[in-house]
RODO-297853 format. One record per atom (N, C-alpha, C): x, y, z. Coordinates in steps of 0.2 Angstrom, whole numbers, padded with zeros to 4 digits, always signed. Example, Ala and Ser with C-alpha at 12.3 -4.5 7.8 and 13.67 -1.06 7.14 Angstrom:
<atoms>
+0066-0028+0039 +0062-0022+0039 +0066-0016+0039 +0064-0011+0035 +0068-0005+0036 +0064+0000+0039 
</atoms>
This chain:
<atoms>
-0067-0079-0138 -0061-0076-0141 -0057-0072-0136 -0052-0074-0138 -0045-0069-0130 -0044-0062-0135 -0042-0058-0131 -0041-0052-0134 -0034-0050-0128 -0031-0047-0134 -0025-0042-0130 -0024-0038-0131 -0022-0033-0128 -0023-0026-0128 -0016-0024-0126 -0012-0021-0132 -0007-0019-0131 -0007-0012-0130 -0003-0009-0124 -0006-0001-0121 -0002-0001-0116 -0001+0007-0114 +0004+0012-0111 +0001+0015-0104 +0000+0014-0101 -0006+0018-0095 -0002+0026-0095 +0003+0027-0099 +0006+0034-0098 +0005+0038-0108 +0001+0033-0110 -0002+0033-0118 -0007+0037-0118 -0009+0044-0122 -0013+0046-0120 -0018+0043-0124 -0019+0041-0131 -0021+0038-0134 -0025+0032-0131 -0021+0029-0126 -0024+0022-0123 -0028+0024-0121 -0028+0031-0116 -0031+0034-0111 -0039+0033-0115 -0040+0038-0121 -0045+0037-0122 -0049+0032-0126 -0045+0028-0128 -0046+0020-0130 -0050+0016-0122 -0050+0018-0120 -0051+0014-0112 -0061+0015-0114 -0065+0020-0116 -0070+0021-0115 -0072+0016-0123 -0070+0014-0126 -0072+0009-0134 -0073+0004-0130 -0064+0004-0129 -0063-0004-0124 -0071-0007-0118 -0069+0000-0114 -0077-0005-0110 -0083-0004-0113 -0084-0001-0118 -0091-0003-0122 -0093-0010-0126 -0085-0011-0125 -0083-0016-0132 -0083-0024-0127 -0079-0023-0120 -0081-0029-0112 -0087-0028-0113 -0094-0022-0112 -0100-0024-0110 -0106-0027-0113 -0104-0025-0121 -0107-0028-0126 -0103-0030-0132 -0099-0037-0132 -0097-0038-0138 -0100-0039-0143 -0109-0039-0142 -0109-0044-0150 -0109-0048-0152 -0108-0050-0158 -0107-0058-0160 -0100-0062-0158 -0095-0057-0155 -0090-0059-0154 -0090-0061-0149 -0094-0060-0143 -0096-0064-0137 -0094-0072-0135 -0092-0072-0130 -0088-0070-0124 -0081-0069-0125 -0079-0064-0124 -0071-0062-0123 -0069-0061-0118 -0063-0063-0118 -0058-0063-0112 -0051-0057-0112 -0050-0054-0108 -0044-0050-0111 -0038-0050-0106 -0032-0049-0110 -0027-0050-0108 -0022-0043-0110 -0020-0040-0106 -0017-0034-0104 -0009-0035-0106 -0004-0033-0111 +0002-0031-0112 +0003-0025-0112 +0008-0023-0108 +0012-0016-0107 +0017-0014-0114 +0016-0011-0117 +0018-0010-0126 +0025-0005-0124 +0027-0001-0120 +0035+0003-0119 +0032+0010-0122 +0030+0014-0119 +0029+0018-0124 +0035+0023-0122 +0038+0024-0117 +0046+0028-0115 +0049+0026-0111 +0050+0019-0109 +0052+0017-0103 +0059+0019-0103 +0063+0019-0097 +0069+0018-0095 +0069+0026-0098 +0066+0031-0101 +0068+0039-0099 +0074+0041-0094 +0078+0045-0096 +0080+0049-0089 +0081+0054-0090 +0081+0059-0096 +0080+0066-0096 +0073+0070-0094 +0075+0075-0089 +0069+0076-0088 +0065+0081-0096 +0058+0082-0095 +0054+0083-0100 +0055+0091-0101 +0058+0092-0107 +0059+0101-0111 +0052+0104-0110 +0049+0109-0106 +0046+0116-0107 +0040+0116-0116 +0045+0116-0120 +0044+0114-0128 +0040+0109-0127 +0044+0103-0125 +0041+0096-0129 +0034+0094-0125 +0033+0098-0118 +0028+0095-0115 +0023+0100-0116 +0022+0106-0120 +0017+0111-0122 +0015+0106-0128 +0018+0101-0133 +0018+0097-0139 +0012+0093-0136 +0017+0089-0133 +0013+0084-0127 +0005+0085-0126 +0005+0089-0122 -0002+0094-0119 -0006+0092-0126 -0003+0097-0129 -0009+0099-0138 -0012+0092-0141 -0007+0086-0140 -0010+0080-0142 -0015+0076-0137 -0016+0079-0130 -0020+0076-0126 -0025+0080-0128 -0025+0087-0130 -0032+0088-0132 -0035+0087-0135 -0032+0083-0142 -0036+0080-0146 -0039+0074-0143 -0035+0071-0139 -0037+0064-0134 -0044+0065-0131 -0044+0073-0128 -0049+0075-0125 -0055+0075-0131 -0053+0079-0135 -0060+0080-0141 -0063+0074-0143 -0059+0071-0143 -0057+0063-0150 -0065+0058-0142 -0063+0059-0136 -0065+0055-0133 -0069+0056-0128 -0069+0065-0124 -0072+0067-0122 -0070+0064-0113 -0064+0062-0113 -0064+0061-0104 -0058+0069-0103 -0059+0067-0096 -0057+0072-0094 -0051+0072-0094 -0045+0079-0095 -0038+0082-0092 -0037+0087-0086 -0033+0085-0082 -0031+0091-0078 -0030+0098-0085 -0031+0102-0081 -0029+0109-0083 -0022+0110-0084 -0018+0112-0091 -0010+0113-0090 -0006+0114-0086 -0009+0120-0083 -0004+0121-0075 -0005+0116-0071 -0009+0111-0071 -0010+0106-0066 -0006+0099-0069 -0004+0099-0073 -0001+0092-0075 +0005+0090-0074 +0004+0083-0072 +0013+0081-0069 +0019+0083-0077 +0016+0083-0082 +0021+0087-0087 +0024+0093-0086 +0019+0095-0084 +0022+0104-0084 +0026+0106-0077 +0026+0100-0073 +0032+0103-0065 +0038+0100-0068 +0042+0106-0066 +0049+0107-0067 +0053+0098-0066 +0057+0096-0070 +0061+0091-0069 +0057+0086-0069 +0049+0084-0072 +0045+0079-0073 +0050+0074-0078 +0051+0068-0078 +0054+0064-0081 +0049+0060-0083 +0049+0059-0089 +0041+0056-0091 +0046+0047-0097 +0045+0043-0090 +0049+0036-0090 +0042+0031-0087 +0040+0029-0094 +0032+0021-0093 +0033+0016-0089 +0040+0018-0084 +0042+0011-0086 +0039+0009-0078 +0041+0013-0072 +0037+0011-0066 +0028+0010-0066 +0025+0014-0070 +0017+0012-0070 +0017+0007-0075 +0021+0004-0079 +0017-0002-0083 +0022-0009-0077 +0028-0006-0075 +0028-0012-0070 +0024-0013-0065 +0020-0008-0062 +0017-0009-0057 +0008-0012-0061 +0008-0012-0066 +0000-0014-0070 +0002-0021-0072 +0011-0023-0073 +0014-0029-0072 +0013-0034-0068 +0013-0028-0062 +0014-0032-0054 +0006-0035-0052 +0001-0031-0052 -0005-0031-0052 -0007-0036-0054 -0007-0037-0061 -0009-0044-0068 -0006-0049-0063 +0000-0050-0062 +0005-0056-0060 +0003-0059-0054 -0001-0053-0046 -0003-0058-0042 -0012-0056-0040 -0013-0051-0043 -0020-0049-0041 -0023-0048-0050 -0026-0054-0052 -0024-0054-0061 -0033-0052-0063 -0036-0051-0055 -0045-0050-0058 -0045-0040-0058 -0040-0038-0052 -0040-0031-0052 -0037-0025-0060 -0034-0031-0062 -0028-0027-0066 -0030-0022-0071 -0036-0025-0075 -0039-0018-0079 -0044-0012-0074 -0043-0013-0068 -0046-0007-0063 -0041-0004-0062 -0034-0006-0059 -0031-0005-0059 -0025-0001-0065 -0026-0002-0071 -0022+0000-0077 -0028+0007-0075 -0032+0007-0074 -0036+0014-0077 -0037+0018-0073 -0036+0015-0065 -0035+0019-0061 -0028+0026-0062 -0023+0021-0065 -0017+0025-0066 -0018+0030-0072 -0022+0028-0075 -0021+0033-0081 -0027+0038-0079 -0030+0036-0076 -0036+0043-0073 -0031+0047-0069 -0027+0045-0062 -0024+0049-0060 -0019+0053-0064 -0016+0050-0068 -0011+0055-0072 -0013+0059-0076 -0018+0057-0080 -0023+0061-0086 -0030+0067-0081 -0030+0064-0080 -0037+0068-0075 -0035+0072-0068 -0032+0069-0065 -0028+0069-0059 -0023+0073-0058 -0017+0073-0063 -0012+0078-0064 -0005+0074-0058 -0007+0067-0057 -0004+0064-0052 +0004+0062-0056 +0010+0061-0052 +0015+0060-0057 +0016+0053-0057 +0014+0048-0058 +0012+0040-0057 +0021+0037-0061 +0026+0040-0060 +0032+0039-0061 +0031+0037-0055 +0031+0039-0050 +0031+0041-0043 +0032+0032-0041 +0033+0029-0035 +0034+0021-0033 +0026+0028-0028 +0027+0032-0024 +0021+0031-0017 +0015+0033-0022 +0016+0034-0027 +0008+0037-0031 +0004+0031-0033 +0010+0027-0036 +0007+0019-0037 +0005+0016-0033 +0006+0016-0027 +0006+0011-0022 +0000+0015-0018 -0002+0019-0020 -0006+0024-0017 -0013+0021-0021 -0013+0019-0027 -0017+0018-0033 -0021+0011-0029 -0015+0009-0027 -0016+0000-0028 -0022+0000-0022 -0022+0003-0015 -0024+0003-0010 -0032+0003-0011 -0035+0008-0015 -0044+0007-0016 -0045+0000-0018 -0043-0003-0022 -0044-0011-0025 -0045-0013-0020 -0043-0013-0013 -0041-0020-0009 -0035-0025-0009 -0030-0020-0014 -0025-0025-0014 -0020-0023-0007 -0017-0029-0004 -0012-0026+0000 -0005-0024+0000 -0004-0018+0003 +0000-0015+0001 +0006-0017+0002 +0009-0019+0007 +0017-0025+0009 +0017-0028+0003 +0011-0032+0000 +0013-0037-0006 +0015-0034-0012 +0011-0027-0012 +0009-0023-0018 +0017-0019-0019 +0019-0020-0015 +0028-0014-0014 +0032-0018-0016 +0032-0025-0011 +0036-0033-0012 +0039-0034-0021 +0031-0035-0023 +0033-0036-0031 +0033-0031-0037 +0032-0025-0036 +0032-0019-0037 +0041-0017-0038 +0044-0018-0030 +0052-0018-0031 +0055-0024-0034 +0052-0028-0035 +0054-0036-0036 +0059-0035-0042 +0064-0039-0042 +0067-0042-0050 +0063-0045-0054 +0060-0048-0051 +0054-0052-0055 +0052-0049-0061 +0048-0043-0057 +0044-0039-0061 +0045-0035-0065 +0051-0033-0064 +0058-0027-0066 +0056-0030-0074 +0059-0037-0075 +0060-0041-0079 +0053-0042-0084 +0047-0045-0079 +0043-0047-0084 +0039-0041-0089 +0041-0032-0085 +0038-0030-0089 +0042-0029-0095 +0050-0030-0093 +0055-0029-0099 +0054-0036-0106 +0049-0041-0104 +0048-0045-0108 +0041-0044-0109 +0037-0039-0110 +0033-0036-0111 +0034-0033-0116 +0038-0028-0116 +0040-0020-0119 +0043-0026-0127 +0049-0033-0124 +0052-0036-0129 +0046-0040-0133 +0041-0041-0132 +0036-0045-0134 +0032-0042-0140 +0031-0037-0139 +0028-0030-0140 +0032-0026-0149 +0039-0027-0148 +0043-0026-0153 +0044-0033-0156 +0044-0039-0155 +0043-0045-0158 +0039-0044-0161 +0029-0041-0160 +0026-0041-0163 +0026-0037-0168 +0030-0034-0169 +0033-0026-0174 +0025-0020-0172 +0024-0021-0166 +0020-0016-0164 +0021-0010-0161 +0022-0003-0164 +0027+0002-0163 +0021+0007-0161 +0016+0008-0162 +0010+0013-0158 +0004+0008-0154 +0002+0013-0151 -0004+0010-0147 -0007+0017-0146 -0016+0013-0143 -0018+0007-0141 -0016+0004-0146 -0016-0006-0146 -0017-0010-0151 -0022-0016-0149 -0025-0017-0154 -0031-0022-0150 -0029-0029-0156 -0026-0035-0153 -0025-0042-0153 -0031-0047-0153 -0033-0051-0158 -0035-0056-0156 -0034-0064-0157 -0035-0068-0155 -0031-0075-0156 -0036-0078-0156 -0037-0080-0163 -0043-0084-0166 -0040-0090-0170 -0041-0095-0170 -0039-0102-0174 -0035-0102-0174 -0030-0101-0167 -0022-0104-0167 -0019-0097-0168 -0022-0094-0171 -0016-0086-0174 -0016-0079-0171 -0013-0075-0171 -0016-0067-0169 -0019-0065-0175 -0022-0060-0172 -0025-0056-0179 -0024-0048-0176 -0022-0043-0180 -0023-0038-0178 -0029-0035-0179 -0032-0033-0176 -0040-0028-0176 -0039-0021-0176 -0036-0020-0173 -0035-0012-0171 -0030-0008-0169 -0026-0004-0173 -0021-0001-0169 -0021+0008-0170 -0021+0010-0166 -0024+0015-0163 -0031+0018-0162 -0034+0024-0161 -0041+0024-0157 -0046+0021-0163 -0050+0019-0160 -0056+0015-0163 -0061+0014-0161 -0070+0016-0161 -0074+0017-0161 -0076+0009-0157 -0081+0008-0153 -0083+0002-0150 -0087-0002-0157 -0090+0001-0161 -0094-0002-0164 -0090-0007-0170 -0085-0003-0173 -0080-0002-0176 -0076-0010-0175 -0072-0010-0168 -0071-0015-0165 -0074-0022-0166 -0081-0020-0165 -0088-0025-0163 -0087-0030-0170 -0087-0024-0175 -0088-0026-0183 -0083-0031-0185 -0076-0030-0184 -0071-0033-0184 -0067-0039-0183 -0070-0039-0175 -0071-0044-0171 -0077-0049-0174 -0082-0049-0179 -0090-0052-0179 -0085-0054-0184 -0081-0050-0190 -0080-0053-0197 -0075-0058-0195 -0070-0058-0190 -0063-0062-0190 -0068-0069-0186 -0073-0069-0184 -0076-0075-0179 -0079-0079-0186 -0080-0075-0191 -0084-0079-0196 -0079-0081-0200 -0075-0078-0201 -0071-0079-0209 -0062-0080-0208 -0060-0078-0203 -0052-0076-0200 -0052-0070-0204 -0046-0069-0203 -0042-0063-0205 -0033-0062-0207 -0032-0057-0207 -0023-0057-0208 -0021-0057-0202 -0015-0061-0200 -0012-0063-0195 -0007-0055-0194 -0007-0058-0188 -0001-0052-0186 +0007-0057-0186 +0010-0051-0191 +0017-0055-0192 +0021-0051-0187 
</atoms>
């Protein structure tokens, strides 16, 4: 069964979705074997005001329920690329670099989608950043000249822009969101956080029976 995972690496939500998710790669259960395929959902792209004092203390209080809900870890508030002065909090360079990754190194990309959201979430890293990204890419093995090449690319400018349009085709407006394409169709299984087991159960019932398509 293919699975797509529609998600934000600057989501904090996704962030903690990430630990269902590999429970749910390690041990599918009946849904066995799955394949997964990674969409960049827009969660603020294209931002250019930087982020209000207010709105990112809001921000914070909703990662701690991320923390509760999931138990990974956050930088400490003074420590977060939120809370420095003039942070502009714009998806749009990490999900085209999680674009760029899928499009030439496509076995790296779920290492790479989570290495960015560790650094941002855990790390306090500003992954707006083009050197933070390209900083990211470097433990993979990916080469960095390549990794820059299509990172600035028009290409990729683009293809994450037909992501983010893809994403609203799908009238999908939160994430995480977990896709499946079974007998020709999508189906949706999960949109927002959701337990591995949960997932398991879902995915066993759409392999026997289908389910409701995603309109």
């Amino acid at each position: 069964m293919n699975l797509i995972y529609i998600a934000d690496p600057m989501c904090s939500w996704c962030y903690g979705f990430t630990k269902p998710m590999e429970a749910l790669l390690a041990d599918p259960g009946d849904a066995a074997p799955l394949q997964l395929a990674l969409v960049m959902g827009g969660l603020r792209p294209y931002t250019t005001e930087p982020l209000a004092a207010a709105t990112a203390g809001e921000i914070f209080e909703h990662w701690r329920h991320v923390h509760e809900a999931s138990g990974l870890p956050f930088a400490p508030a003074p420590n977060t690329a939120l809370h420095r002065p003039g942070f502009v909090y714009d998806t749009e360079p990490a999900s085209r670099a999680v674009v760029a990754v899928r499009s030439r190194w496509p076995k790296l990309v779920w290492r790479y989608f989570k290495s960015v959201q560790q650094a941002f979430y855990a790390g306090g890293q500003d992954v707006t950043q083009r050197d933070v990204l390209v900083d990211l890419a470097e433990p993979l093995g990916i080469p960095l000249k390549e990794f820059e090449a299509a990172f600035d690319s028009d290409e990729m400018r683009e293809a994450a822009r037909a992501d983010f349009a893809q994403c609203q085709a799908w009238g999908l407006r939160g994430f995480p969101a977990l896709v499946a394409e079974h007998g020709g169709e999508l189906h949706l299984v999960a949109q927002g956080y959701t337990q591995a087991e949960t997932l398991r159960e879902r995915l066993a019932e759409l392999a026997r029976s289908g389910g409701g398509n995603l309109h």
